[in-house]
C-alpha positions as CSV (number, residue, x, y, z in Angstrom):
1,X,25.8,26.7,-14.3
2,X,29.7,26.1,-14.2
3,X,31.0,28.0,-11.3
4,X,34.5,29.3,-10.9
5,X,36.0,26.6,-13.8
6,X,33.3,23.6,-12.8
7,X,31.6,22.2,-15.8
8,X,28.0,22.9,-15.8
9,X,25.8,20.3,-14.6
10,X,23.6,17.9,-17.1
11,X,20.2,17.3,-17.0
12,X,20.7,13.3,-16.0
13,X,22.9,14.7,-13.2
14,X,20.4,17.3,-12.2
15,X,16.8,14.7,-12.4
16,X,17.7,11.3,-10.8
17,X,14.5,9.4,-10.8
18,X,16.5,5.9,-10.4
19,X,19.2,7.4,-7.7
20,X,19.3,4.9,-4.7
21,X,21.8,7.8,-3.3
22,X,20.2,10.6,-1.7
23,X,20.5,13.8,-4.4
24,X,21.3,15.8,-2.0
25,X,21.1,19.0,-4.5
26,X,17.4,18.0,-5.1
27,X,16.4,16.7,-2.4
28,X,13.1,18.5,-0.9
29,X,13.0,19.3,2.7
30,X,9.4,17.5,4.3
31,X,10.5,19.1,7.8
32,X,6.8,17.2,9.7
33,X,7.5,13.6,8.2
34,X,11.5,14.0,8.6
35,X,10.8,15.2,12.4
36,X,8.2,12.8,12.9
37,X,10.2,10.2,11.9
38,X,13.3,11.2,13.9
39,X,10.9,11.0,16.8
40,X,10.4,7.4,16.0
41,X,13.8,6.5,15.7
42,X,14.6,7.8,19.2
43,X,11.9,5.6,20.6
44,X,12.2,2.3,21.1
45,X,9.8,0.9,18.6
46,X,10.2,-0.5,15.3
47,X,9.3,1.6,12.4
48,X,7.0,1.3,10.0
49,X,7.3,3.8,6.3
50,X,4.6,3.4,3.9
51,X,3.8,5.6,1.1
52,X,3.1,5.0,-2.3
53,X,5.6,3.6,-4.9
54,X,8.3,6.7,-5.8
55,X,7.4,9.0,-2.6
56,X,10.3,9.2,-1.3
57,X,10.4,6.9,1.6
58,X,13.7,5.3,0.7
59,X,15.5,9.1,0.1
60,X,13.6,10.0,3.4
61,X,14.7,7.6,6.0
62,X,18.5,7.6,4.2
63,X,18.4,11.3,4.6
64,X,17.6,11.4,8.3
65,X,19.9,8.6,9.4
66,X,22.8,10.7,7.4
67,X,21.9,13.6,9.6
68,X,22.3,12.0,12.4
69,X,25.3,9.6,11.4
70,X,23.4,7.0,12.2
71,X,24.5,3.6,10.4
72,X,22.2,1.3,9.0
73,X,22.0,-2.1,7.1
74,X,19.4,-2.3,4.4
75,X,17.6,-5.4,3.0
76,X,15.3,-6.3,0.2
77,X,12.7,-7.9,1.0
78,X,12.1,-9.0,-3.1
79,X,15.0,-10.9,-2.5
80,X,13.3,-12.8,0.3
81,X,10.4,-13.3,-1.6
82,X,12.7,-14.8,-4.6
83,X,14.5,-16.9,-2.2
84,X,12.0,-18.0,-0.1
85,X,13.1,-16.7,3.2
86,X,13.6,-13.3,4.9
87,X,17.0,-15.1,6.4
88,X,18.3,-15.7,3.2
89,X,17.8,-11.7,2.6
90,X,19.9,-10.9,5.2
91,X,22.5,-13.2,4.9
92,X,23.3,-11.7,1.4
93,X,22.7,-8.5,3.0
94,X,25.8,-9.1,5.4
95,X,27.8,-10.6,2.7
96,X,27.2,-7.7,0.0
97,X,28.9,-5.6,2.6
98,X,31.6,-8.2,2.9
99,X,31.7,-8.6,6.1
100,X,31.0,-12.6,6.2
101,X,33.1,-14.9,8.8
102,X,36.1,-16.3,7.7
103,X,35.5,-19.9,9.0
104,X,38.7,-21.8,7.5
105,X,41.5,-20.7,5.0
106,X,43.8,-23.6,2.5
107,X,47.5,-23.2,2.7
108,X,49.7,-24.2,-0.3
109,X,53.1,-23.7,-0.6
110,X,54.2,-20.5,-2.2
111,X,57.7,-18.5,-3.2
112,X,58.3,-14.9,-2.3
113,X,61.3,-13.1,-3.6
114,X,63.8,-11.7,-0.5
115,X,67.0,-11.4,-1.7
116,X,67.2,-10.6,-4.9
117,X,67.9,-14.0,-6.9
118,X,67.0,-16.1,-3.9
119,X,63.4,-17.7,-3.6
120,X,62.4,-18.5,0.0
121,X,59.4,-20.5,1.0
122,X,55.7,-18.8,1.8
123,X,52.5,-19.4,2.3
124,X,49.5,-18.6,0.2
125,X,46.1,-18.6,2.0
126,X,43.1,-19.2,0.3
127,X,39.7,-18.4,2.8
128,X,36.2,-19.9,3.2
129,X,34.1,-17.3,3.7
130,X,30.6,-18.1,5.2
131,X,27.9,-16.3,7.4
132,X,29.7,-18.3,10.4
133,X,27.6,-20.1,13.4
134,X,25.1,-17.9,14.2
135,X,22.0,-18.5,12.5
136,X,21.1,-15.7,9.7
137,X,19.3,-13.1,11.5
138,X,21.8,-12.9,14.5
139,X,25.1,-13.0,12.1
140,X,22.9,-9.7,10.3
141,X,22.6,-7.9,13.8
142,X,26.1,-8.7,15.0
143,X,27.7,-7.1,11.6
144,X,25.1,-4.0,12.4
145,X,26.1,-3.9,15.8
146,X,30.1,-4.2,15.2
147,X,29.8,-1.8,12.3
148,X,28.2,1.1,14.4
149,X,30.2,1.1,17.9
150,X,28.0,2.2,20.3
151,X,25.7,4.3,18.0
152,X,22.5,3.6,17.3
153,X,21.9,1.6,14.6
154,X,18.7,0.1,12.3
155,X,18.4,-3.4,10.0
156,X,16.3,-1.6,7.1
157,X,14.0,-3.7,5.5
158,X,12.8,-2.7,2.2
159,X,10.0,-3.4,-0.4
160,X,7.8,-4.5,2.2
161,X,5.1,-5.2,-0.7
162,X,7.3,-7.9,-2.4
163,X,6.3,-10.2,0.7
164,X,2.6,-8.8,1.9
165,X,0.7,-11.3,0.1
166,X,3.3,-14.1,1.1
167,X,1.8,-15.6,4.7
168,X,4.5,-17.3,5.5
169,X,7.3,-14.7,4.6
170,X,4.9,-12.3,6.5
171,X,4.8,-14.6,9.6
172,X,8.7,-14.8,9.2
173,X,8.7,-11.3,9.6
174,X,6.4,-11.2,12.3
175,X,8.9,-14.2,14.1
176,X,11.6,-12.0,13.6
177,X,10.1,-8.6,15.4
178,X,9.0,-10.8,18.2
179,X,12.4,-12.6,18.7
180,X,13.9,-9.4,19.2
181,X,12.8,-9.8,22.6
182,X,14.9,-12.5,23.5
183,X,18.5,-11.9,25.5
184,X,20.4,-13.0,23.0
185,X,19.2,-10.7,20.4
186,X,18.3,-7.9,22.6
187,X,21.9,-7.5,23.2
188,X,22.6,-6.0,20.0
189,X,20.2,-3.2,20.5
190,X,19.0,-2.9,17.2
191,X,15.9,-2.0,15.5
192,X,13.7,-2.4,12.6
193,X,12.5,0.1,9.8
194,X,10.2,-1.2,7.3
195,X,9.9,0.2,4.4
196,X,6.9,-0.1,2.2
197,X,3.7,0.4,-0.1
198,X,0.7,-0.8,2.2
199,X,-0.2,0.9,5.2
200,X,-2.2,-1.5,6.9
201,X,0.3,-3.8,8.4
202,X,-0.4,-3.4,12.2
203,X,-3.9,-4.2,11.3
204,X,-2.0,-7.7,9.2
205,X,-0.3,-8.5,12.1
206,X,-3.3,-8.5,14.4
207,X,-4.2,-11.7,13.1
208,X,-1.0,-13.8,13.8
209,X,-1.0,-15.8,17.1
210,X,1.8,-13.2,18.1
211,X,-0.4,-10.3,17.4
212,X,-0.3,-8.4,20.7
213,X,3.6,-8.7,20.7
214,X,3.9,-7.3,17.6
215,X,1.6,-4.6,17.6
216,X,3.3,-3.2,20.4
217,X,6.4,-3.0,19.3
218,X,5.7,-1.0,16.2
219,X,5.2,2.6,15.7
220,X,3.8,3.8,11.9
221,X,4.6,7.5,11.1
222,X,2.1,9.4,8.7
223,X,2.1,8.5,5.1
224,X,5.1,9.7,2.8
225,X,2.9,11.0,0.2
226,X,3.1,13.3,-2.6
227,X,4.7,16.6,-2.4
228,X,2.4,19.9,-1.7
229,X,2.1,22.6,-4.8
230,X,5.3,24.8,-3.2
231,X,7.0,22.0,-2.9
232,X,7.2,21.4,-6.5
233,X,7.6,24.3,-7.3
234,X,10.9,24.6,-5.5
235,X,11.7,21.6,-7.2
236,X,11.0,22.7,-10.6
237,X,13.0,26.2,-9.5
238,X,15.9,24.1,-8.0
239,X,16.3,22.0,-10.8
240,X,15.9,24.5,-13.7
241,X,17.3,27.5,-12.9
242,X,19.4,26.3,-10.0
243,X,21.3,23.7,-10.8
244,X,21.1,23.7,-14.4
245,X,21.0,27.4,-15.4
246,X,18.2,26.9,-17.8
247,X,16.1,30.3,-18.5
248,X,11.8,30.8,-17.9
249,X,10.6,33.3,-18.1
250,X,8.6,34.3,-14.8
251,X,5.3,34.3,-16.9
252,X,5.0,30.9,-18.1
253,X,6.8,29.5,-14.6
254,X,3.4,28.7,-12.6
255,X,1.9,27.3,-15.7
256,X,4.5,25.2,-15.8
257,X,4.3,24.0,-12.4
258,X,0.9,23.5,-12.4
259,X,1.0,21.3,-15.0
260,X,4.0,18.8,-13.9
261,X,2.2,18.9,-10.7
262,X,-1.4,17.6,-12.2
263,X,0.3,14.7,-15.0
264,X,2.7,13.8,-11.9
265,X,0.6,13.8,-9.0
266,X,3.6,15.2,-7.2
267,X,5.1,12.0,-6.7
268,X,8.9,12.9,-6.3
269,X,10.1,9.9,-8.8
270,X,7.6,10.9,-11.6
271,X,8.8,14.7,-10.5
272,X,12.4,13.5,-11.8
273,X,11.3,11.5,-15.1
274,X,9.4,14.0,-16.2
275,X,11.3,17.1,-15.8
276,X,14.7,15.3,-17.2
277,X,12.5,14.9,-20.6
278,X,11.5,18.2,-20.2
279,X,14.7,19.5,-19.8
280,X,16.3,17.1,-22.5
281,X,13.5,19.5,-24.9
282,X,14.9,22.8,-23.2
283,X,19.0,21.4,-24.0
284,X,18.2,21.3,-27.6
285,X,16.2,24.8,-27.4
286,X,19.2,27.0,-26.1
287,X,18.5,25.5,-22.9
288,X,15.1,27.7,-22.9
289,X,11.8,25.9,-20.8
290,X,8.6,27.1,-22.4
291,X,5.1,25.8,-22.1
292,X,5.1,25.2,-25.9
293,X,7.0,22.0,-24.9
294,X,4.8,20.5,-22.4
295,X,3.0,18.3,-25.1
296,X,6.3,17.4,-25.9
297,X,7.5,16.3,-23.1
298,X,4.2,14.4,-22.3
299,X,4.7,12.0,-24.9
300,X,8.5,11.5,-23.9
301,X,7.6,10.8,-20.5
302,X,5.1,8.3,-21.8
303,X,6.8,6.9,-24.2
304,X,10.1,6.7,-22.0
305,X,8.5,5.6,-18.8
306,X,4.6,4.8,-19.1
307,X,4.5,2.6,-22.6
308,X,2.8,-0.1,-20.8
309,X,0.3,1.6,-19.0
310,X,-0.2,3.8,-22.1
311,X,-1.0,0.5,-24.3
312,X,-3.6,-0.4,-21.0
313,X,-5.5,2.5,-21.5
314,X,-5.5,2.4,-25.4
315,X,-6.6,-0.6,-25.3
316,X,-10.0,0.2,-23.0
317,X,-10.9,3.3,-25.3
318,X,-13.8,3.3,-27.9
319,X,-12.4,1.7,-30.8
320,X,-13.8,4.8,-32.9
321,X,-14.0,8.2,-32.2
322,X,-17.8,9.2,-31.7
323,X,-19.5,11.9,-30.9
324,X,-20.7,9.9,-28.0
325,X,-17.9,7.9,-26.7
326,X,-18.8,6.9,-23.3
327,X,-15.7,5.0,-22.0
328,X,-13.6,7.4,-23.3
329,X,-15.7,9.8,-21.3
330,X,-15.3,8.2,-18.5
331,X,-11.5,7.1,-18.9
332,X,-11.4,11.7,-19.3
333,X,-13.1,11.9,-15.8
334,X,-10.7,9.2,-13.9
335,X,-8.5,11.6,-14.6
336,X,-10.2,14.6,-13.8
337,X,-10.9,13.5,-10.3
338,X,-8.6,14.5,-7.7
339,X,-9.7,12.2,-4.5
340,X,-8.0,8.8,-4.0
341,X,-11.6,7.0,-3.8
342,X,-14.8,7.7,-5.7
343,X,-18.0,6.3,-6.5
344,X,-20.8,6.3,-9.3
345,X,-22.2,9.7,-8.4
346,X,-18.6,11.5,-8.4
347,X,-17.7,10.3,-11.9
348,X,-21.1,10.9,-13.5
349,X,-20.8,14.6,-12.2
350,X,-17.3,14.7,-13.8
351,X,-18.8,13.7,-17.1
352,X,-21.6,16.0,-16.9
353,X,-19.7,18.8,-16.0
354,X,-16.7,18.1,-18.8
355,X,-19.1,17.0,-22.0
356,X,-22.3,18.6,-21.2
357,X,-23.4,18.9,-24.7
358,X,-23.5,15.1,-25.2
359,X,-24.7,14.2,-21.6
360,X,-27.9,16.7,-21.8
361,X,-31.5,14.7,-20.8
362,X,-29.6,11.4,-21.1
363,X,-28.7,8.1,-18.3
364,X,-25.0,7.9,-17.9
365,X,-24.6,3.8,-17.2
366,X,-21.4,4.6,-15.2
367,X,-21.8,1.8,-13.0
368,X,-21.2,-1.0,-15.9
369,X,-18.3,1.3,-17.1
370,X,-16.8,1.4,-13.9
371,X,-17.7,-2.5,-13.4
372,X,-15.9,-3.3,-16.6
373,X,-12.1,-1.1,-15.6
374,X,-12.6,-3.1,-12.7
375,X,-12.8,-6.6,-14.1
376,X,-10.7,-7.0,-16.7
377,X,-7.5,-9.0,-17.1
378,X,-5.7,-5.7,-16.9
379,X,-7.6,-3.4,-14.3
380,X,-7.1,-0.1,-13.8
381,X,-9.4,0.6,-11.1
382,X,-11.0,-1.7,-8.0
383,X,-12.9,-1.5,-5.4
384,X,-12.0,0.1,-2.3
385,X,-11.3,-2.1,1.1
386,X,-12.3,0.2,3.2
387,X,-15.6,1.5,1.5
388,X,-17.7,-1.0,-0.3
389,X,-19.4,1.1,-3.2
390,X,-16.1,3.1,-3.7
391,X,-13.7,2.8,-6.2
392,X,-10.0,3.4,-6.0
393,X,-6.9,3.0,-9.1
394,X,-5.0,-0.1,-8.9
395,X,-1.7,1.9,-9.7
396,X,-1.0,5.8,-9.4
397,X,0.5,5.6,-12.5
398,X,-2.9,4.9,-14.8
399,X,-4.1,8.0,-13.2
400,X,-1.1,10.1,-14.4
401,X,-0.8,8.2,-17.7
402,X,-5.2,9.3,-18.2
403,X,-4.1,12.9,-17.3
404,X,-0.7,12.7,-19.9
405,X,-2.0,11.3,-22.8
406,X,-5.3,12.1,-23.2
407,X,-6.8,15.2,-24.7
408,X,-10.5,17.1,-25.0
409,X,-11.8,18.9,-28.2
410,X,-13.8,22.0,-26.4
411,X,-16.3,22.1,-29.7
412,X,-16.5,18.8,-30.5
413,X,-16.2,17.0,-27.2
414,X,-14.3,14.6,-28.6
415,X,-11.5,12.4,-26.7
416,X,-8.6,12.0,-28.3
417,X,-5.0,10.5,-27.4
418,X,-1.3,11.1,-27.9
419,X,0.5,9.2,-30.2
420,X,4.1,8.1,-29.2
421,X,4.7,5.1,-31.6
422,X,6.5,8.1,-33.6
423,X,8.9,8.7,-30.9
């Protein structure tokens, strides 16, 4: 609400789900992962972040570093992977910050005005700018070293997934840790953080000839994951009634909750998407949230943010709707299940337990279902790496998009979806 003459916040202002910036008003305290990680930057390791796509690592790190007043130079690592080189990365790092050498400069003769009415001669300088003569990757930790003093200070590389499945880039980085070593990079004193999707990258960098340097200078905290069922709800208290002054009633609050929570997964990103279509429904509605909007705001969301995984799971559903429609039975349970991996047994239970009517004294061939998700052009699930008859989803997102759109006659049994080509 507006407070002593300040306009009242909007609802893009409020949910940022593309922010790069910390949002510092929505920002949800995660006081074991943002001590574990301060730990980690007081060591002398690199660090490693991983966590699932829209977790939070990005708001995490930036969030602990601005605590502490700790500068920091961050890097993209998709840029590498489109240029072909972790060095190039960096180098347009440094000059995004503008802080490239000037190597040369071209005078021409110029006139100022001194006197009034009398031109006298000048000089106009035009530079050269350039990374300078240091190679890349020592030009990046001298501008990171000048910038902070005698703070500490961290070279943050992000995206770590653009370049996993690149060897070479992947070695590069691997070159890079290890070069750290040397005197005349040591000298800068400053560290790594890696920023990520995968979690097994020790276990990658055990395989390089320079495994047993590398592995030793890298220290993993615990996964960023999704937020806990308080968490959100803070969130969805914060952001409401907070920041944006927006009335529920105490009633419908937990069913509210409850339900962002189970068609986001609590993934902080998904968190903001969906509750700034949510509270677009509410602005319209006398800036009133009521659970008579959730269906509402589901197709928004999946219109707005989910299209193309919406027309992935369309696509895999029983053309017609039958009493019996198996995949669409099984698609229903995907989404049902809460553990990261399951198998065979876990989804045939689901089913079972969800259409029991249809599934009495019958076989349930959920393998070949399953098989099928798994190999088609467009998977939505495969198997898991580290358990051979489990199954895991290829994204989050088809998971959330299963639990959004789709919907279960209680007489019938019948699956049904939303339709957002209306939107």
């Amino acid at each position: 609400m507006g407070f002593f003459g300040s306009k009242p916040k909007t609802p893009e202002q409020v949910f940022t789900p593309r922010s790069a910036e910390v949002n510092v008003a929505m920002y949800i305290p995660r006081p074991d992962l943002e001590e574990k990680l301060l730990q980690a930057l007081q060591g002398k390791l690199h660090v490693l972040i991983h966590g699932e796509s829209g977790c939070g690592k990005s708001w995490l790190y930036k969030r602990v570093l601005s605590d502490k007043k700790w500068p920091y130079l961050p890097a993209n690592l998709a840029i590498a992977s489109n240029m072909g080189s972790i060095a190039g990365a960096l180098k347009n790092a440094v000059d995004r910050e503008g802080q490239a050498t000037k190597t040369g400069y071209v005078e021409k003769k110029g006139a100022e005005i001194g006197v009034p009415g009398v031109a006298k001669g000048g000089l106009e300088h035009t530079g050269q700018y350039e990374i300078g003569e240091k190679e890349p990757f020592e030009a990046c930790l001298s501008h990171c070293r000048a910038k902070a003093g005698s703070q500490p200070t961290f070279l943050v590389l992000e995206n770590l997934e653009a370049i996993f499945a690149d060897e070479k880039l992947m070695q590069e980085l691997g070159n890079l840790i290890t070069v750290l070593d040397d005197e005349n990079y040591s000298k800068y004193n400053v560290r790594m953080i890696v920023v990520g999707v995968p979690s097994e990258v020790r276990e990658y960098f055990t395989k390089l000839p320079n495994r047993q340097t590398i592995a030793n200078r890298l220290k993993e905290i615990p996964e960023v994951a999704a937020l806990t069922h308080d968490q959100i709800a803070d969130f969805v208290n914060r952001g409401f009634r907070q920041e944006l002054g927006y009335t529920i009633a105490d009633a419908e609050f937990d069913v509210l909750v409850n339900h962002i929570e189970w068609v986001t997964l609590g993934i902080p990103q998904r968190l903001h998407e969906y509750c700034l279509e949510l509270a677009y429904l509410a602005q319209k509605q006398g800036n009133t949230v009521a659970t008579t909007m959730l269906e509402a705001a589901d197709r928004s969301w999946l219109e707005a943010q989910m299209s193309n995984d919406f027309s992935v799971i369309q696509s895999i559903m029983n053309e017609r709707e039958t009493k019996v429609g198996r995949r669409n039975q099984v698609l229903f349970a995907l989404g049902r299940i809460t553990r990261a991996e399951f198998r065979n047994p876990d989804v045939e239970a689901t089913i079972r337990s969800e259409f029991p009517q249809s599934t009495a004294s019958v076989t349930i061939n959920v393998s070949q279902i399953l098989g099928d998700l798994a190999s088609r052009q467009t998977p939505i699930i495969k198997k898991s790496s580290s358990k051979s008859d489990a199954y895991i989803f290829t994204d989050p997102r088809f998971r959330m998009c299963i639990r959004a759109m789709l919907r279960k006659d209680q007489t019938t049994e019948q699956i049904s979806h939303l339709d957002i080509k209306d939107l």
